[in-house]
C-alpha positions as CSV (number, residue, x, y, z in Angstrom):
1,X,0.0,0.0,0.0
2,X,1.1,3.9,-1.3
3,X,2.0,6.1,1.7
4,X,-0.8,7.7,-0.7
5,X,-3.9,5.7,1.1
6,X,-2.4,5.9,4.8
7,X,-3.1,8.5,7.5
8,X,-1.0,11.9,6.8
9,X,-0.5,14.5,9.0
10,X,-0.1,18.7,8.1
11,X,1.7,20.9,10.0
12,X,1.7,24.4,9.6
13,X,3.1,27.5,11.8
14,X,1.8,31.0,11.4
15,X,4.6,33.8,13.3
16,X,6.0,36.9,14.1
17,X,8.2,37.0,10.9
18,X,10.5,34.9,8.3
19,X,13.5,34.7,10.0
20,X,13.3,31.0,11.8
21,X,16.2,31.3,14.0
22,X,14.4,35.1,15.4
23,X,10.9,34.6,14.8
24,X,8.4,33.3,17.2
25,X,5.4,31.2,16.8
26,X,1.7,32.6,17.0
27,X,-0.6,29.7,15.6
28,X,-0.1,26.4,14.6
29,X,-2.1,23.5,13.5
30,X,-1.6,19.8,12.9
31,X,-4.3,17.9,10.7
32,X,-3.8,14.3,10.6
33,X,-6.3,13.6,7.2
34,X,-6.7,10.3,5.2
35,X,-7.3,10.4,1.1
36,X,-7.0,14.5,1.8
37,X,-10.0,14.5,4.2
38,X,-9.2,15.8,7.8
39,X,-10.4,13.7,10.3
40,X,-8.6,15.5,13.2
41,X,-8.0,18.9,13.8
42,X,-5.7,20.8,16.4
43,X,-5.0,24.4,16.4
44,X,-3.3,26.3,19.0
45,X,-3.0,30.5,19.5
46,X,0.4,31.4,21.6
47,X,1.1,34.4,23.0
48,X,4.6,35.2,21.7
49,X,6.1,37.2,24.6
50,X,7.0,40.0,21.5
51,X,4.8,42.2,19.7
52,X,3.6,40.8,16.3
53,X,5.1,43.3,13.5
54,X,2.3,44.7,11.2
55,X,3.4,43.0,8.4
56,X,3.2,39.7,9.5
57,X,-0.5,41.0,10.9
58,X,-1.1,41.2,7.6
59,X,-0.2,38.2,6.5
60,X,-2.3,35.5,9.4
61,X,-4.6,38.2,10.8
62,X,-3.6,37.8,14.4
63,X,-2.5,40.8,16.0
64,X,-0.5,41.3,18.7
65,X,-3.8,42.4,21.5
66,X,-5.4,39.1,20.3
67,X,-2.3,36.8,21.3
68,X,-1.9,38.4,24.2
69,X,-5.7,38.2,25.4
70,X,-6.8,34.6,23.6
71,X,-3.2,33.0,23.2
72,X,-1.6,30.7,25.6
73,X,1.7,31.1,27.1
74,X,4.6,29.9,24.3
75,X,6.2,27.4,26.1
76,X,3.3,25.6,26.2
77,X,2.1,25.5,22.8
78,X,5.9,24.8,21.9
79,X,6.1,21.5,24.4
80,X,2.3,20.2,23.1
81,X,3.5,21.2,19.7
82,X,6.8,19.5,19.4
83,X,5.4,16.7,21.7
84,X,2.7,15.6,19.1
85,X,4.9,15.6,15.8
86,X,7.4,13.8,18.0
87,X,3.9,11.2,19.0
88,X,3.5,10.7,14.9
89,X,7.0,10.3,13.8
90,X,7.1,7.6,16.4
91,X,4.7,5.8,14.5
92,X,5.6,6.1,11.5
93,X,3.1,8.8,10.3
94,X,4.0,11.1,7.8
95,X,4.3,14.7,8.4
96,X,3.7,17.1,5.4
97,X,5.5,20.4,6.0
98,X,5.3,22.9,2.8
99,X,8.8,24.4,3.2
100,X,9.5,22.2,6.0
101,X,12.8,24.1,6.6
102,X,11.4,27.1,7.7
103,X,8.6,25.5,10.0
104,X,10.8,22.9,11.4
105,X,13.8,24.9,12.0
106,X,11.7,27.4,13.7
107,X,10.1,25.1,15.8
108,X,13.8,23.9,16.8
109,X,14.5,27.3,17.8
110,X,11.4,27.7,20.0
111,X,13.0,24.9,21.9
112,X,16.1,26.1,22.4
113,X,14.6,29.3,23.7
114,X,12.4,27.9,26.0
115,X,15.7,25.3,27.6
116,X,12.7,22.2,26.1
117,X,14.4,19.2,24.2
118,X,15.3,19.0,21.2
119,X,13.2,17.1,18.2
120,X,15.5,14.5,17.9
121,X,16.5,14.2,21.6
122,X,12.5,13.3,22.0
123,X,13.1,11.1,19.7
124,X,15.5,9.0,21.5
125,X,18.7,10.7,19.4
126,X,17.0,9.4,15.8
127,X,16.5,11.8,13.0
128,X,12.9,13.7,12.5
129,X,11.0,12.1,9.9
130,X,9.6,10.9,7.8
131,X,9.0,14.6,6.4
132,X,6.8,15.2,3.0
133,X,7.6,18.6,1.5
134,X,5.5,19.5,-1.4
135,X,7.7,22.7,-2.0
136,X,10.6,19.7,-2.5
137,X,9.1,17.6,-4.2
138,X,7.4,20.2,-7.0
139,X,11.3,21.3,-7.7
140,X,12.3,18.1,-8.1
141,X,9.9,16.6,-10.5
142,X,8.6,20.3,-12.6
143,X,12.2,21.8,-12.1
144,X,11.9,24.1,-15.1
145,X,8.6,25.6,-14.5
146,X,8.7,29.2,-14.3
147,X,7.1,31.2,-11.3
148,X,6.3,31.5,-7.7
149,X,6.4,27.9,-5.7
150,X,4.1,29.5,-3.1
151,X,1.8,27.5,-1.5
152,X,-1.3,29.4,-3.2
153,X,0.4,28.6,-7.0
154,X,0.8,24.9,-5.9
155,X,-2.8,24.3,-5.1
156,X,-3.9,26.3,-8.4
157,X,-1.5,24.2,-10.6
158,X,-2.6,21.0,-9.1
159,X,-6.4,22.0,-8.6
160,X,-7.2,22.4,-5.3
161,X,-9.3,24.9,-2.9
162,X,-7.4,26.7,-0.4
163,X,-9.7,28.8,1.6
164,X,-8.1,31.0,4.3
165,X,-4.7,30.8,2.9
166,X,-2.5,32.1,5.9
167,X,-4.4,30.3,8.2
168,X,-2.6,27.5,10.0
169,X,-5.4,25.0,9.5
170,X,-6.1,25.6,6.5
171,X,-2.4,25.5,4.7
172,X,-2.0,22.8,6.4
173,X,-4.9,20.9,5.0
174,X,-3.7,22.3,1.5
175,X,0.0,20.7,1.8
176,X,-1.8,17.4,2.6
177,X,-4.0,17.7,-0.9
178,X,-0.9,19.1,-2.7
179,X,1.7,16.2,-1.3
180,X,-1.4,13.6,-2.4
181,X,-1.6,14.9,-5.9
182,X,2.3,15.2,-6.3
183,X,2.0,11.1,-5.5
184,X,-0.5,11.0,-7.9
185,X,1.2,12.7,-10.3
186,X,4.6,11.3,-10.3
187,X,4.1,7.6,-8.7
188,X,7.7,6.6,-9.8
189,X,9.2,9.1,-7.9
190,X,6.8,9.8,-5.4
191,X,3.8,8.0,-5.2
192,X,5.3,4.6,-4.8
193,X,8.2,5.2,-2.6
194,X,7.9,4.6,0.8
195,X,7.8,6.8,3.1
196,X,11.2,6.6,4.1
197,X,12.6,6.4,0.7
198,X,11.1,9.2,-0.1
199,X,12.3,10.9,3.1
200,X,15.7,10.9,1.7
201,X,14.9,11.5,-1.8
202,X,13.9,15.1,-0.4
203,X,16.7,15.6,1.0
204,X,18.8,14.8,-1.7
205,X,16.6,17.0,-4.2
206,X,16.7,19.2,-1.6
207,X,20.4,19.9,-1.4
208,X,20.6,19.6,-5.1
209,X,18.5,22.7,-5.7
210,X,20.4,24.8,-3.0
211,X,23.6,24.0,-4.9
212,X,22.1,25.4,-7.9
213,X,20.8,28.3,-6.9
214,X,23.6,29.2,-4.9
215,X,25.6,28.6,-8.1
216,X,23.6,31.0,-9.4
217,X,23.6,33.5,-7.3
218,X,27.4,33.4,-6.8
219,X,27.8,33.6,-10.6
220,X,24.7,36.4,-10.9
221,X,24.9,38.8,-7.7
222,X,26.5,37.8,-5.0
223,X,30.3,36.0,-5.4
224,X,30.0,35.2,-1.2
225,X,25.9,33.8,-1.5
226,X,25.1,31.1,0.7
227,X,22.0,29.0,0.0
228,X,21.5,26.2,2.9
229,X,20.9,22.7,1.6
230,X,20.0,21.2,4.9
231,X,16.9,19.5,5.0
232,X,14.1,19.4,6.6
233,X,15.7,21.4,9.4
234,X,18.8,23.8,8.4
């Protein structure tokens, strides 16, 4: 059986900025769905402990009174947060991250801040995963098509309904039903590997494309660019 028909589970952070080794989270969501139907849904609102820049405001819609009055304490929603990835990676789940550098690297920070263990101490000293990126795996298998990998293109190319985009939930949901027609799409290279195989696939596509970008970059603007190709946490 496909990792294609099994339970997956969507992860999504909404925070104060972009930076994940600065910013702080402010909503997150895990959605464990089957066949791209969600079947469990849990959200949390933290208060950062910073105030929530306008632009980023902008982005999710949560300013920084509402955290404050409605959110609970970070450290909290980091432990349950980290806690319950670490609960499906133990069995085996599949977590589907779009961009899962920037979500999991910033929930790795968030633990270092708040003195909580790390991932993959939780995990008894073995390596997070298995991840599914859709942001990876799209590069990898369309490398030459032209234009924004956002999550909102994604879902348009491959024909599916995002409603609140921005909203933790809800991209989550949407990375689930991307990841599932990606397998669909490509089952050589995605569909039919299993979940570990594909795992490392990622991460090999992953550090790939950061070598050519940065080639790119080095030879186009900037001789001393750096693109990390760690994946799924830089």
């Amino acid at each position: 059986m496909s990792w294609l028909h099994d339970t997956l589970v969507g992860f999504d952070l909404e925070t104060t900025g972009t930076e994940p080794g600065e910013s702080r989270i402010v909503s997150a969501a895990l959605v464990e769905a089957k066949g791209g139907e969600p079947v469990r849904v849990r959200e949390w609102l933290a208060d950062p402990g910073v105030p929530i820049p306008a632009d980023a405001t902008a982005v999710h819609g949560i300013t920084t009174r509402r955290a404050v009055a409605e959110g609970r304490p970070a450290e909290e929603v980091v432990a349950e947060v980290a806690a319950a990835l670490v609960s499906y990676w133990r069995e085996g789940v599949p977590v589907v991250v779009y961009n899962a550098p920037f979500d999991l690297s910033l929930l790795a920070a968030e633990l270092r801040r708040h003195e909580l263990p790390s991932l993959e101490r939780q995990l008894g000293g073995v390596p997070v995963g298995p991840v599914v990126d859709p942001l990876v795996v799209d590069r990898a298998v369309d490398k030459y098509r032209k234009g924004s990998r956002s999550l909102e293109n994604a879902c348009a190319l491959y024909g599916i309904e995002l409603v609140d985009a921005h909203k933790a939930g809800a991209d989550a949901l949407a990375a689930v039903r991307v990841a599932l027609a990606l397998g669909e799409r490509y089952p050589a290279e995605v569909g039919k590997a299993t979940p570990q195989q594909l795992h490392d696939r990622q991460a090999g596509w992953h550090a790939t494309w950061a070598a050519g970008l940065q080639e790119w970059l080095r030879r186009a603007k900037d001789p001393a660019a750096v693109v990390d190709g760690a994946w799924p946490l830089r």
